[in-house]
C-alpha positions in Angstrom: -5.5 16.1 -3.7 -5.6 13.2 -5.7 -4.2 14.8 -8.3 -1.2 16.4 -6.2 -0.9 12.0 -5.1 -0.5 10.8 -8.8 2.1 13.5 -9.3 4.4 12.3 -6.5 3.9 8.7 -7.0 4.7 9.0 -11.1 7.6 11.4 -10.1 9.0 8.8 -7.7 8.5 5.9 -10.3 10.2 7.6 -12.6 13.7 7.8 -10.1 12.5 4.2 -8.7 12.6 3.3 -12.2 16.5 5.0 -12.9 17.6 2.8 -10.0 16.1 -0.4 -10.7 17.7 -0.6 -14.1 21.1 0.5 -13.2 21.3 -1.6 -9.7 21.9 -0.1 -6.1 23.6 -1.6 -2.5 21.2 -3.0 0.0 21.5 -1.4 3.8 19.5 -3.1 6.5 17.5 -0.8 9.0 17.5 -1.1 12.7 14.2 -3.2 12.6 16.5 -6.1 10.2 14.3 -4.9 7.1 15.9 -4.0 4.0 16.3 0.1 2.5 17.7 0.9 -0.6 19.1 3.8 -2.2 15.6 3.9 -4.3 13.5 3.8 -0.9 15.4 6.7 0.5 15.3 9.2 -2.6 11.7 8.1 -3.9 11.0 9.3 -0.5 12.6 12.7 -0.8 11.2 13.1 -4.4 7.1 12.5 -3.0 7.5 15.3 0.5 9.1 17.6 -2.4 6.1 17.6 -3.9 3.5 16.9 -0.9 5.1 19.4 1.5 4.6 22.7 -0.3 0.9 21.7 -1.9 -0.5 20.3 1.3 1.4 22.6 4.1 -0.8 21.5 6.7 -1.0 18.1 6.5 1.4 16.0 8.6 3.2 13.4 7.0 4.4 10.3 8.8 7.1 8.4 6.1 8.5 5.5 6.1 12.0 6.5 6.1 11.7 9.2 8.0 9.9 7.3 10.9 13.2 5.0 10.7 15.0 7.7 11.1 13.2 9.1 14.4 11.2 11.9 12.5 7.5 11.5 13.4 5.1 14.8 13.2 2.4 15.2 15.5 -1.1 13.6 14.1 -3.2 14.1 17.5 -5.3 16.5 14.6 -7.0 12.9 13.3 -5.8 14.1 9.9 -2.3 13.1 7.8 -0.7 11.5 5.0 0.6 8.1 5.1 3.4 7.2 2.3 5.7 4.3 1.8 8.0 5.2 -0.9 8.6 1.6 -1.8 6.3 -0.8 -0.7 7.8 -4.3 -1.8 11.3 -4.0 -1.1 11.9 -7.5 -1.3 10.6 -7.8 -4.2 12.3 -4.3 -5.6 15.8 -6.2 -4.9 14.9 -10.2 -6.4 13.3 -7.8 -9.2 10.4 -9.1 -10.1 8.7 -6.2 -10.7 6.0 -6.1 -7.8 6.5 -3.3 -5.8 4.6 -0.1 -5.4 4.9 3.8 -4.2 2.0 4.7 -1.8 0.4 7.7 -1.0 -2.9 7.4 1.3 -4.6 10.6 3.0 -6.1 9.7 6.6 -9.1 10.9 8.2 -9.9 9.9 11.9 -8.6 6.6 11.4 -9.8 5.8 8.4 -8.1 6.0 4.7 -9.9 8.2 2.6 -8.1 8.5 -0.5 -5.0 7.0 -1.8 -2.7 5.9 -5.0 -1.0 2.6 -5.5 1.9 2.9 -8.5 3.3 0.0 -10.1 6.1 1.2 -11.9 7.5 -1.7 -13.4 4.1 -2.9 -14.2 3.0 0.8 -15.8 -0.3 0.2 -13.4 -1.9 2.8 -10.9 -4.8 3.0 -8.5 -6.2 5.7 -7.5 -8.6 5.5 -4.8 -11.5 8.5 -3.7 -14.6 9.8 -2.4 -15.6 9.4 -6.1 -14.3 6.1 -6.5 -12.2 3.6 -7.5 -9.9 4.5 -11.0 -6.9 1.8 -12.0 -4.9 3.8 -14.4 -2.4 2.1 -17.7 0.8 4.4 -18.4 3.1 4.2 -21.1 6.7 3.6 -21.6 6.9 7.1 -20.5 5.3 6.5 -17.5 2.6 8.7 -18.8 -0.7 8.0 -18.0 -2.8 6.4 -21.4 -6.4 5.1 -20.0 -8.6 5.9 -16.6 -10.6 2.9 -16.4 -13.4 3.1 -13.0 -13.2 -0.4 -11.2 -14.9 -2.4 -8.3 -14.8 -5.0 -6.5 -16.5 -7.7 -7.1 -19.2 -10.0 -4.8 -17.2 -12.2 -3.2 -17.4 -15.6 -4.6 -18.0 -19.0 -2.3 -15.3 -20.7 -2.7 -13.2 -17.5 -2.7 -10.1 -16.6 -4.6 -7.3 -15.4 -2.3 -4.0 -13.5 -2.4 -1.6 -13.7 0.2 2.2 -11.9 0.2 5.0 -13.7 -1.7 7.3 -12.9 0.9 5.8 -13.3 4.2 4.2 -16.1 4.6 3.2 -17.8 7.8 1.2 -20.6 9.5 -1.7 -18.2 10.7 -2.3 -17.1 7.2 -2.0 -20.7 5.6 -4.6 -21.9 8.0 -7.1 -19.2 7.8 -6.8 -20.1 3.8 -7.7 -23.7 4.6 -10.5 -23.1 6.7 -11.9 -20.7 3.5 -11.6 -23.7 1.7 -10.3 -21.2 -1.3 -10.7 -22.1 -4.8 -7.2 -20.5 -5.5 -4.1 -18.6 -4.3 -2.3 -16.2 -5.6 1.2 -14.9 -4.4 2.1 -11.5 -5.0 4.4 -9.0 -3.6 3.4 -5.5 -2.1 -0.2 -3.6 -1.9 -0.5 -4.7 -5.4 -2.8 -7.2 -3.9 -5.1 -4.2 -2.6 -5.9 -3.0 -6.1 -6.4 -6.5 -6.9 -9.0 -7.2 -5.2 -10.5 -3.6 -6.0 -10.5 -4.4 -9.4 -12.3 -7.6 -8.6 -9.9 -10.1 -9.8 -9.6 -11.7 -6.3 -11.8 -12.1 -3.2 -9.9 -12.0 -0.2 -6.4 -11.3 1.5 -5.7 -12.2 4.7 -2.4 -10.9 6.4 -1.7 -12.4 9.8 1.9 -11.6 9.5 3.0 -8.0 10.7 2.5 -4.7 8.8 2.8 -1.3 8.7 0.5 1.1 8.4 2.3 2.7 5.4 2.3 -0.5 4.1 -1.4 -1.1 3.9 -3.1 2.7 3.9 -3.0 3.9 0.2 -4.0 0.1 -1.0 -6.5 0.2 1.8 -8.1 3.4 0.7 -8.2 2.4 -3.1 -9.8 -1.3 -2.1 -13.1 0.8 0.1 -13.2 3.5 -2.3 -13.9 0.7 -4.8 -16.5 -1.0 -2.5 -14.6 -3.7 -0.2 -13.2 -3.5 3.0 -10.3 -4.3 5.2 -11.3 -6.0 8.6 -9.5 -7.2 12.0 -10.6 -11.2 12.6 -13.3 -9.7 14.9 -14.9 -7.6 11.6 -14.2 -4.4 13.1 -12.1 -2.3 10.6 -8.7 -1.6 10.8 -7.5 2.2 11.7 -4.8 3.9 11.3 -2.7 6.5 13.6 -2.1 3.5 16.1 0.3 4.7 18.8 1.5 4.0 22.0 0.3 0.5 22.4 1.3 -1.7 25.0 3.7 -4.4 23.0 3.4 -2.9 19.6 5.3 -0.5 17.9 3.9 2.2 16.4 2.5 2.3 13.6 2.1 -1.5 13.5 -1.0 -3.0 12.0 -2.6 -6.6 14.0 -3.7 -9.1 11.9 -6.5 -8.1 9.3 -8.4 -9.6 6.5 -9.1 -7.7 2.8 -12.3 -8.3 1.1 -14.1 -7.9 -1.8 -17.5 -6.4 -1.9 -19.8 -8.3 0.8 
């Protein structure tokens, strides 16, 4: 399956790519958040690929859930993708946005790739571990290098989004007492920490679950975890909650290994 995953997520990166360099109009969805011409056509490029190699497998897509298309995932077991996680960052172009992929199993995120295609960076998270994969020009992939996460250190390092940033999040940093911060855009900050070059990443700012899953799946497949503030860990499938829209993570903190 994972191999079906890097497929997609190259094959959208390479049309992400195509649209990037030659510049696209910005549309805003009925939520206020941005969609681009890359978003909508990355996503058609991944369930062209998903949909005939993993028939019976729901998919719940970003896009498509904008657009009132939502399969039924009572069976505890579906895919998650975001075609274009980082559209922000996608439009002030500076590079740090991602294609997504993540396979869920009951709630939790089992496997999952994180592409960087501006970067030339994958991770690819399994049952077998945790891989960060270096592509060419070509997009083609040159090196599979295993990773984990690292201990996490006392003071810790931290990540938080370049985009969304909010009082919750800058006060749960303080009371860490971190040794540094680093802002970056996307789930980039996911494989990150999986490859142990960071300790934490707290999100009190809303989410979605396609924004979080594949990332999610890499960073436990490489031995950290993703928590709620009680340390209970965060699921997926979350619908038809009183207040909250589906599909909408609560707050949640990433970690290292611990």
């Amino acid at each position: 399956m994972l191999t079906i995953f890097e497929q997609a997520a190259l094959a959208a990166g390479r049309v992400i790519l195509d649209i990037y360099a030659s510049g696209c109009a910005v549309d805003l969805k009925p939520d206020a958040t941005p969609v681009t011409e890359a978003d909508i056509r990355a996503e058609e490029i991944i369930l062209s690929i998903l949909r005939p190699a993993l028939p019976d497998l729901p998919i719940i897509a970003e896009e498509q859930v904008a657009a009132g298309i939502v399969p039924d995932i009572s069976g505890g077991r579906f895919l998650l993708i975001d075609p274009l996680d980082g559209t922000r960052e996608f439009i002030s172009r500076n590079g740090e946005f991602t294609v997504n992929i993540a396979l869920i199993e009951q709630g939790v995120p089992v496997a999952g790739i994180v592409y960087a295609p501006v970067l030339a960076t994958a991770y690819l998270g399994g049952p077998d571990g945790a891989t960060k994969l270096t592509l060419d020009a070509d997009q083609r992939v040159t090196a599979r290098q295993a990773i984990s996460a690292k201990p996490v250190a006392d003071p810790p390092i931290a990540m938080a989004s370049r985009s969304h940033q909010d009082p919750e999040t800058a006060a749960y940093l303080q009371q860490l007492c971190v040794s540094d911060c680093r802002h970056i855009g996307s789930s980039l900050k996911f494989g990150l920490l999986a490859e142990g070059l960071a300790d934490v990443y707290p999100r009190f700012s809303r989410t979605m679950e396609w924004d979080t899953a594949a990332g999610d799946a890499v960073l436990r497949a490489a031995g950290g975890s993703t928590l709620l503030p009680d340390g209970t860990p965060l699921l997926y499938g979350k619908r038809r909650r009183a207040n909250m829209a589906d599909f909408a993570n609560p707050a949640f903190i990433a970690w290292g290994k611990r």
